[in-house]
C-alpha positions as CSV (number, residue, x, y, z in Angstrom):
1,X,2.1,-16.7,-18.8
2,X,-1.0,-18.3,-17.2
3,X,-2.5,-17.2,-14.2
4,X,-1.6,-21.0,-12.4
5,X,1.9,-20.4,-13.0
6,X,2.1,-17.2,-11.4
7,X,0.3,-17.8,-8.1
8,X,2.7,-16.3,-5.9
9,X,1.2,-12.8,-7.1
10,X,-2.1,-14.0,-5.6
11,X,0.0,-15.1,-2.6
12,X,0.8,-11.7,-2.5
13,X,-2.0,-9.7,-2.6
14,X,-4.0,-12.2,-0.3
15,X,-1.3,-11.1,3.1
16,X,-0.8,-7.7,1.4
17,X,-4.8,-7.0,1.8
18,X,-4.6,-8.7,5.3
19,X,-1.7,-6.5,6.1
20,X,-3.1,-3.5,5.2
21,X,-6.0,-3.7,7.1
22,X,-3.8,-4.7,10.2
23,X,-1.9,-1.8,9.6
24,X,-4.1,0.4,9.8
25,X,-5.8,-1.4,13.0
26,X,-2.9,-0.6,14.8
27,X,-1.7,3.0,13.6
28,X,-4.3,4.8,15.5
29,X,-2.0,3.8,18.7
30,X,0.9,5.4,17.6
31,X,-0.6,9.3,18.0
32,X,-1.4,8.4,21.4
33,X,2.1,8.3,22.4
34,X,1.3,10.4,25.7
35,X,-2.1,8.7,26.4
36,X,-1.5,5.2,26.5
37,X,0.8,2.8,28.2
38,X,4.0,2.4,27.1
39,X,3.4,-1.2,26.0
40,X,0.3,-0.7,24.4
41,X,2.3,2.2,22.2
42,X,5.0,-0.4,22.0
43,X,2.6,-3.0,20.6
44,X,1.3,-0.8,17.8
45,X,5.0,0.7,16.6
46,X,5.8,-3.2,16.3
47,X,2.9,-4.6,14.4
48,X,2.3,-0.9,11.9
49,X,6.3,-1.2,11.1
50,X,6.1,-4.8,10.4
51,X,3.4,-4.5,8.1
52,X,5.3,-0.8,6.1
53,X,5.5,-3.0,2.7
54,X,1.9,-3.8,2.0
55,X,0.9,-1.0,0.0
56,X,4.6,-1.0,-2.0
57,X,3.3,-5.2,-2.2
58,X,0.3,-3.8,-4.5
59,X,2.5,-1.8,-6.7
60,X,5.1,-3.9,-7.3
61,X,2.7,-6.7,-8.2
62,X,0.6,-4.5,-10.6
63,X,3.9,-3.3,-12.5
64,X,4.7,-7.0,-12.6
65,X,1.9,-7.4,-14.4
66,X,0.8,-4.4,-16.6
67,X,4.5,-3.7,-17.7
68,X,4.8,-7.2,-19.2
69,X,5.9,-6.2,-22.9
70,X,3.9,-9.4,-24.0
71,X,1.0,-7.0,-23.3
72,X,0.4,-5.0,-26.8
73,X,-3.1,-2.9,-26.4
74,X,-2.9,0.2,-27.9
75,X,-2.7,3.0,-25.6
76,X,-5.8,4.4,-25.5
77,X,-7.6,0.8,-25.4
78,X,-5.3,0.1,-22.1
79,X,-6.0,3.1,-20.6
80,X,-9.7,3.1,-21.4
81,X,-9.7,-0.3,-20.0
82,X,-7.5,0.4,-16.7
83,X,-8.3,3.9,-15.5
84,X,-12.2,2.7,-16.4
85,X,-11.6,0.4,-13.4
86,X,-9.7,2.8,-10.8
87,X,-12.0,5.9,-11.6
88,X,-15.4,4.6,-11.1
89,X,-14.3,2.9,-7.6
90,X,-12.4,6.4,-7.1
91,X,-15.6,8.5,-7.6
92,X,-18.1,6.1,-6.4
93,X,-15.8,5.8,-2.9
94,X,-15.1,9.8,-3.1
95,X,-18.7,10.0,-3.4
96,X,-19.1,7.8,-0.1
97,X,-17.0,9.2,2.0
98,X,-18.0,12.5,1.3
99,X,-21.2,11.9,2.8
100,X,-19.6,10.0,5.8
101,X,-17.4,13.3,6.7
102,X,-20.4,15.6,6.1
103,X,-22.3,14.0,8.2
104,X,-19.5,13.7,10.5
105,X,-18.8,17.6,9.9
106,X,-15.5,17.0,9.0
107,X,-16.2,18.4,5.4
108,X,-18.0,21.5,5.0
109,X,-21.2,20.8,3.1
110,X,-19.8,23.6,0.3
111,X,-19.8,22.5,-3.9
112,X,-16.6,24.5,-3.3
113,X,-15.2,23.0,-0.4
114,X,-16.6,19.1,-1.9
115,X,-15.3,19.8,-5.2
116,X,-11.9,21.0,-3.6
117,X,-11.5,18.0,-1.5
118,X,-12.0,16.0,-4.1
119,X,-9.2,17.5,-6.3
120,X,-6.9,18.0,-3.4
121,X,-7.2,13.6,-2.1
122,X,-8.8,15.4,1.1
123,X,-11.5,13.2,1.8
124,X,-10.4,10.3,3.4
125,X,-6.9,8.9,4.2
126,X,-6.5,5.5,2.2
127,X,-8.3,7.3,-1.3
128,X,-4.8,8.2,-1.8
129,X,-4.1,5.0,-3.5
130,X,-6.3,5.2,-6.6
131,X,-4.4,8.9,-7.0
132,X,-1.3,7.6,-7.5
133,X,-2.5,4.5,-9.6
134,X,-4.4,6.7,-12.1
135,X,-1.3,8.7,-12.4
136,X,0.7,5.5,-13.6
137,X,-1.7,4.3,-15.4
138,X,-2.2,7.1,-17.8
139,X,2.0,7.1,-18.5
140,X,2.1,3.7,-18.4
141,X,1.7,3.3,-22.3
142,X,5.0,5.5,-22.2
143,X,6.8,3.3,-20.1
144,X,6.1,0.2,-21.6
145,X,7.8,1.5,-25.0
146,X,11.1,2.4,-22.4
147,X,10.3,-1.4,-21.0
148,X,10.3,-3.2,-24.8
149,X,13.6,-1.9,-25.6
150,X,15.2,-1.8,-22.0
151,X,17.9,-4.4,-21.7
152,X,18.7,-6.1,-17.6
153,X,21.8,-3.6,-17.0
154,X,19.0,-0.4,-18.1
155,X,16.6,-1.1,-15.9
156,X,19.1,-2.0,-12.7
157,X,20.6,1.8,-13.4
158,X,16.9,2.7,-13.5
159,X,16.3,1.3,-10.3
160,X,19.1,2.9,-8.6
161,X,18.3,6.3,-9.7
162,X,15.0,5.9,-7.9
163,X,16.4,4.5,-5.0
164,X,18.9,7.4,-4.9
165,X,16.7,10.0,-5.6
166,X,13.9,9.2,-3.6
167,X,15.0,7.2,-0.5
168,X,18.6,8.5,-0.4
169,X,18.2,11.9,-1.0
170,X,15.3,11.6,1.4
171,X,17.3,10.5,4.1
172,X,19.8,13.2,3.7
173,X,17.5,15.5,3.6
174,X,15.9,14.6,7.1
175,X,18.9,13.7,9.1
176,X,21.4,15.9,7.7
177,X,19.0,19.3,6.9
178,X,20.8,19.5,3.3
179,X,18.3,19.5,0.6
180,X,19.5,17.8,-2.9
181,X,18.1,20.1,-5.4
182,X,18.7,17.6,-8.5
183,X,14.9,17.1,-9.4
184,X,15.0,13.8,-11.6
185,X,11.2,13.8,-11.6
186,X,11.1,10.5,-13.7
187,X,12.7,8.4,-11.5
188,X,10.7,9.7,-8.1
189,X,7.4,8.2,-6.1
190,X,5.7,5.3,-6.2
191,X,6.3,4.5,-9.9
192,X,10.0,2.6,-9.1
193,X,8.2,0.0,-7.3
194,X,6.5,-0.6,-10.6
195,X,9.3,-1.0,-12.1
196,X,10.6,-3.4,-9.3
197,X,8.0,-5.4,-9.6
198,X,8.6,-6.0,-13.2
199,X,12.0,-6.5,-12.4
200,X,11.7,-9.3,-10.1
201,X,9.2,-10.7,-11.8
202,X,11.1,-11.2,-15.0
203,X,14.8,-11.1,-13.5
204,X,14.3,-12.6,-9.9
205,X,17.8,-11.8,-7.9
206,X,20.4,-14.6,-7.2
207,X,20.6,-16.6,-4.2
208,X,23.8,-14.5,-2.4
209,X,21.3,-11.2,-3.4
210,X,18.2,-13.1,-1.5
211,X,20.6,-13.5,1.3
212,X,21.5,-10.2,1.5
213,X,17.9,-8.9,0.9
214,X,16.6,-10.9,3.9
215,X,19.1,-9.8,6.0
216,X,18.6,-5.9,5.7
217,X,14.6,-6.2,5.8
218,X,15.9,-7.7,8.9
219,X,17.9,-4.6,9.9
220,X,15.4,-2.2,8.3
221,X,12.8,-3.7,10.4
222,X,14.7,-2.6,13.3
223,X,15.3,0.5,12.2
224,X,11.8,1.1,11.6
225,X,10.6,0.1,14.9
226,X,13.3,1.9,17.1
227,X,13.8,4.9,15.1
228,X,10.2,5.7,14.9
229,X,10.3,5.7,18.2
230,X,13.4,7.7,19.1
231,X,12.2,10.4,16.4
232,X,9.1,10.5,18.5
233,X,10.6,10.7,21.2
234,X,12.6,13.7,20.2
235,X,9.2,15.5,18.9
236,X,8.4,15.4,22.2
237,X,5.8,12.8,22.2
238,X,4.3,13.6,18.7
239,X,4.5,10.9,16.1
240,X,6.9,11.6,13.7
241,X,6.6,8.7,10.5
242,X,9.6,9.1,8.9
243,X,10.6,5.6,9.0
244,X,6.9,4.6,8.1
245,X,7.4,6.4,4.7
246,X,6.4,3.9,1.8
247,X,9.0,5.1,0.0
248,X,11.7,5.6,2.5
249,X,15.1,2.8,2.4
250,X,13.8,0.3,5.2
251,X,10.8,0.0,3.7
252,X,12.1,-0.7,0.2
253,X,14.0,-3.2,1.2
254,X,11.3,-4.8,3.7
255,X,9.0,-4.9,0.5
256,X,12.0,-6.5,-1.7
257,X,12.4,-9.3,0.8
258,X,8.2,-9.9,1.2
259,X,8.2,-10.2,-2.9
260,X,10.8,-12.5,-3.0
261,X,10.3,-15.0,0.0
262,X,6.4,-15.2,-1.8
263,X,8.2,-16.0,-5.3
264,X,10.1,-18.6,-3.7
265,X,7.4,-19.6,-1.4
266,X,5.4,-22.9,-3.5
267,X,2.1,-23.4,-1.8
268,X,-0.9,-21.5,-3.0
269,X,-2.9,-20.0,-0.6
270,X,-5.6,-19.3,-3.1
271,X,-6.4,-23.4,-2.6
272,X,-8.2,-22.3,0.3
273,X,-11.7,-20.9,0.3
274,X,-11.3,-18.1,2.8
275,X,-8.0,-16.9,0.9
276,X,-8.9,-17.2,-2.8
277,X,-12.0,-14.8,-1.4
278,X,-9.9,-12.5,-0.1
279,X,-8.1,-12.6,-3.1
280,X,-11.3,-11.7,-5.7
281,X,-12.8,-8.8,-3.1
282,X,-9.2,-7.2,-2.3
283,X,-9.5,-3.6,-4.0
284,X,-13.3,-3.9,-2.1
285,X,-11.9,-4.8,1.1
286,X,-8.8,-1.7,0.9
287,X,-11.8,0.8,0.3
288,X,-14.5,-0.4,2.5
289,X,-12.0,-1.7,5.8
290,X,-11.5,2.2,7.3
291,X,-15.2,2.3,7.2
292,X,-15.7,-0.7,9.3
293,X,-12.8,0.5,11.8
294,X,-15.3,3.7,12.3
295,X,-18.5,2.5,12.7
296,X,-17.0,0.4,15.4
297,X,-15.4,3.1,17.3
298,X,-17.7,5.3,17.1
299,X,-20.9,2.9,18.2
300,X,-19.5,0.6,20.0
301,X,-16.2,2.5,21.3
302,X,-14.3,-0.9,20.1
303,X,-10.8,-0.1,18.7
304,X,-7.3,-1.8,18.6
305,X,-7.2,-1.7,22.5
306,X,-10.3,-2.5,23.3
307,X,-8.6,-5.3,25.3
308,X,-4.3,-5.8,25.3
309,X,-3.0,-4.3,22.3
310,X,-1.3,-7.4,21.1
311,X,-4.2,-9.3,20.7
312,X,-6.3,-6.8,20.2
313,X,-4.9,-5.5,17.1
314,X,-5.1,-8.5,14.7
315,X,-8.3,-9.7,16.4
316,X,-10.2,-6.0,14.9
317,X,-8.4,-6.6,11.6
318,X,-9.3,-10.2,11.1
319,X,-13.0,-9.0,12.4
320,X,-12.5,-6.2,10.2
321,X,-11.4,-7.9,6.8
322,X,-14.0,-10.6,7.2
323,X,-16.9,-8.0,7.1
324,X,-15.6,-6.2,4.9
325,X,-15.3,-9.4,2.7
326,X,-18.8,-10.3,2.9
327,X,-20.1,-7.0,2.1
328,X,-17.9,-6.7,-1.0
329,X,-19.1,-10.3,-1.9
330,X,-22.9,-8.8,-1.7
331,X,-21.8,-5.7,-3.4
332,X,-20.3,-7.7,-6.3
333,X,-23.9,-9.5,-6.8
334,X,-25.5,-6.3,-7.6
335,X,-26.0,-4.7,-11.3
336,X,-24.3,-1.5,-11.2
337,X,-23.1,-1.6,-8.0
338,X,-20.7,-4.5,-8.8
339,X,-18.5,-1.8,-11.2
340,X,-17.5,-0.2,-7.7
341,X,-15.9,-3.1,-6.2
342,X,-14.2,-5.0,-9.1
């Protein structure tokens, strides 16, 4: 299948990237629940729990793709190929950042304590990503052979064995202090939105399933916004994220009904210059954004309340994502350089 006829999944990652980078413009509000106005706090629980399916967004759309069963490279070939393009960003970023926090003295300047951060995803908060991606990626080869012989009704019971025993038994075990001890560690994390992504992809759902799917993103938007903050409520005015979980049911289904209204949506936004660059510097922007947000705070005291949170939130991420943009377009220029911003 050609790229052209597919353009929904640049669609995707174009508002994914922007979301992303909103999201985490705004969740710096929501551990300032005793601190800052009520609205202000209000403002940031709104636009963080709208935006929960972003990161599920790139998953989904990179199982689409890489699960495809037309896709034959040998194994070692497609992971030579793949992981070659997460783990030089994921060292060359490590690398980075370590610097950033030692200077900042966050990180003890210690081969132990580097090397041990390193191991442990302790260096910075959005690293975590390339983790879990090189961790599909090298089973990936193994779940493509379950893919090639996997008829419609397999991969539907596939799918609700992950949302059962991840979201489900999630949920039971936070609101009901009963701990499921049935460890189905196959069907768990971030690895059954790859295999949604596939899914929808190949399958797409029926127009009564669409129905349904929009209205409980609906609901689960709702849930998400008030439950976060009743639960923080109940922590007495510390954050509690429960509802926030990537993997958690509201967010599943908020991600199901994003992927879907952009397969049905027919206008490329990769016609436009400003998107179709967003689209080509996306993994760039993801790594280099958090960077952005904290040489602004921390030399110019500018964050997502600078002025009213409401505008003040997706003004720093649009500021945010277009610098971020244009430094990734520079870094891409340069020989050597260029291999840590594919």
């Amino acid at each position: 299948m050609t790229k052209s006829r597919i353009f929904y999944f640049d669609n995707l990652r174009i508002v994914a990237t922007f979301a992303v980078v909103l999201l985490h413009a705004a969740a710096p509000i929501l551990y300032k629940f005793q601190t800052v106005t009520s609205t202000t706090w209000w403002t940031g629980n709104i636009y963080d729990s709208l935006t929960r399916w972003c990161v599920p967004i790139f998953f989904m759309l990179s199982g689409a793709l890489l699960l495809n069963p037309d896709r034959t490279d040998k194994p070692m070939i497609f992971i030579r190929k793949r992981i070659s393009k997460v783990i030089i960003p994921l060292l060359g970023w490590s690398t980075f950042y370590l610097i950033v926090q030692i200077n900042r003295e966050v990180i003890i300047n210690d081969p132990f304590m580097i090397t041990k951060a390193f191991f442990e995803n302790d260096i910075y908060y959005h690293l975590w990503f390339l983790y879990v991606i090189i961790a599909i990626y090298l089973i990936l080869p193994v779940l493509k052979v379950y893919i090639a012989g996997a008829s419609q009704k397999n991969l539907q019971y596939y799918l609700l064995l992950c949302f059962i025993v991840t979201s489900v038994f999630s949920y039971i075990s936070k609101f009901h202090e009963v701990t499921v001890d049935i460890k189905v560690e196959a069907a768990t994390g971030y690895i059954g939105y790859f295999f949604l992504g596939y899914y929808l992809h190949r399958y797409g759902l029926s127009r009564i399933t669409k129905i349904v799917m929009y209205l409980l993103a609906i609901i689960a938007s709702i849930v998400i916004i008030r439950g976060t903050y009743d639960l923080t409520v109940q922590n007495e005015g510390f954050f509690d994220g429960f509802f926030y979980h990537y993997l958690n049911m509201p967010v599943v289904f908020l991600s199901i009904a994003v992927f879907i209204f952009f397969q049905d949506f027919k206008f490329d936004l990769g016609r436009f210059f400003l998107f179709s660059l967003i689209n080509k510097t996306s993994l760039g922007i993801y790594l280099l954004h958090p960077y952005i947000f904290l040489l602004l705070l921390e030399n110019y005291d500018i964050h997502a309340h600078t002025v009213r949170a409401w505008a003040g939130i997706p003004i720093l991420a649009t500021f945010t994502l277009l610098v971020s943009m244009i430094v990734v377009m520079i870094l891409q220029k340069i020989p050597v350089v260029k291999r840590f911003v594919p």
